[in-house]
C-alpha positions as CSV (number, residue, x, y, z in Angstrom):
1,X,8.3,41.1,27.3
2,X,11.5,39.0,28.1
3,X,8.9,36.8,29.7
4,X,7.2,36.0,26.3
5,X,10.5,35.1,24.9
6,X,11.5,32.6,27.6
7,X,8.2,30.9,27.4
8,X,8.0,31.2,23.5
9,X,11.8,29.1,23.3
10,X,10.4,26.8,26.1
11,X,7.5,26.0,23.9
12,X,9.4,25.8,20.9
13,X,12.3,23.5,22.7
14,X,9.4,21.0,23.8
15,X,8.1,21.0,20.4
16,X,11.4,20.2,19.3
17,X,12.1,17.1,21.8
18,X,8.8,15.3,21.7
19,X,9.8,13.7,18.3
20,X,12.6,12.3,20.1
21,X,11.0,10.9,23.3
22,X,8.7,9.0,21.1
23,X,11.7,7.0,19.0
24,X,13.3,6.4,22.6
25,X,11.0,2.8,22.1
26,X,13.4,1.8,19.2
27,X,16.7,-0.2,18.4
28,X,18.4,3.0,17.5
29,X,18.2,6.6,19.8
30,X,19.6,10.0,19.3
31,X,22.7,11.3,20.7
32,X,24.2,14.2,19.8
33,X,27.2,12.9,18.1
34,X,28.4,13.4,14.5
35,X,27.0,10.1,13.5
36,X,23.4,11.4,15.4
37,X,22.5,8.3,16.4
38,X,23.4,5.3,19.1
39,X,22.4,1.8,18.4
40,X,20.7,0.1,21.3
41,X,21.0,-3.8,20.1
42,X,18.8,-5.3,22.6
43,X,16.3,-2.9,21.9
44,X,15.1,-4.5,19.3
45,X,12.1,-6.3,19.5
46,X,12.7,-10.0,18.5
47,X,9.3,-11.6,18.7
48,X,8.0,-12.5,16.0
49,X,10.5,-14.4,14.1
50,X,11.0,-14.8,10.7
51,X,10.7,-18.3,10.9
52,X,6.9,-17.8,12.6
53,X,5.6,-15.1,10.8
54,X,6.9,-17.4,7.6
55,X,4.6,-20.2,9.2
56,X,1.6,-18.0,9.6
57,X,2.1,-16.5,6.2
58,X,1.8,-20.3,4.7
59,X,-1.5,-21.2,7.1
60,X,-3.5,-17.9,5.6
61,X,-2.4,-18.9,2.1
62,X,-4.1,-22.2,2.3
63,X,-7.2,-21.2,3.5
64,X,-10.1,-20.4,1.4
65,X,-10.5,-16.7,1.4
66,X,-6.8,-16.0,0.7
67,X,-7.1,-15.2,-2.9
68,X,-10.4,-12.6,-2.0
69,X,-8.5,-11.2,1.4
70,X,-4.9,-10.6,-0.1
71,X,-6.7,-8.3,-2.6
72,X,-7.8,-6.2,-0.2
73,X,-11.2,-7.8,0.4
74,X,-12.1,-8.0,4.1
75,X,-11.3,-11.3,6.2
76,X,-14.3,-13.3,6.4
77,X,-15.9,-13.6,9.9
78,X,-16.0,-17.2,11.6
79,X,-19.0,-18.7,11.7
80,X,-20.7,-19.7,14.8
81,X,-22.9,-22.5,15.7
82,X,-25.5,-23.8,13.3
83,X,-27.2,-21.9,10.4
84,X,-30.6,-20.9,11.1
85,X,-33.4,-22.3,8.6
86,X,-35.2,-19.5,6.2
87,X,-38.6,-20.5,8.5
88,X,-36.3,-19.7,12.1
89,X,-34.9,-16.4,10.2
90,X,-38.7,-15.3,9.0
91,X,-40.3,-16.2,12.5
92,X,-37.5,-14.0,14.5
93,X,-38.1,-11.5,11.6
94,X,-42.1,-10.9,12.0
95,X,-41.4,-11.6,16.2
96,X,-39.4,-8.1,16.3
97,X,-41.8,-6.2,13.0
98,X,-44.5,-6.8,16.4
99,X,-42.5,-6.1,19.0
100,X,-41.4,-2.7,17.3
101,X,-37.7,-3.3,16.8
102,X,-37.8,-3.6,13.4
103,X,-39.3,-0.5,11.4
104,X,-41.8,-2.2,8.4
105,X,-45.0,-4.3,8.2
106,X,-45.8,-7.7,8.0
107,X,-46.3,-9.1,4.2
């Protein structure tokens, strides 16, 4: 029985200090003081700076699909190469309905 206790208030101590292991990343890090905290100041991460992330801000914004994207809509993916024709798309199309890759008939 005194067995079960010690590894029950292990288990509960590690419960207990894993929260804490995981904030040791940031600017500020426990201590057990009255104020509960120690700040770390070159812990903080400086990159990106305001002025940068102020510049990339003002590149989206000019392009295109700002107005659709800052809604919430998806980014648009960038295109690639040239467009293929209707005739290239149909061609590739009834190539794979024969082949089997594509699950329908020909029209």
């Amino acid at each position: 029985m005194p067995h079960r206790k010690i590894l029950v208030s292990s288990s509960l101590l590690a419960a207990a200090l894993i929260p804490l292991a995981a904030s040791a990343a940031g600017e500020y890090h426990f201590a057990p003081t009255e104020a509960g905290v120690t700040r770390f100041p070159d812990h903080a991460k400086q990159d990106p700076s305001r002025d940068r992330v102020v510049a990339e801000l003002a590149t989206a914004q000019k392009q295109p699909a700002w107005n659709n994207v800052s809604r919430g809509a998806p980014w648009p993916a960038a295109r690639t190469g040239q467009p293929a024709t209707r005739e290239a798309v149909e061609a590739e199309a009834i190539k794979a309905m024969r082949a089997g890759t594509i699950p329908s008939g020909e029209r």
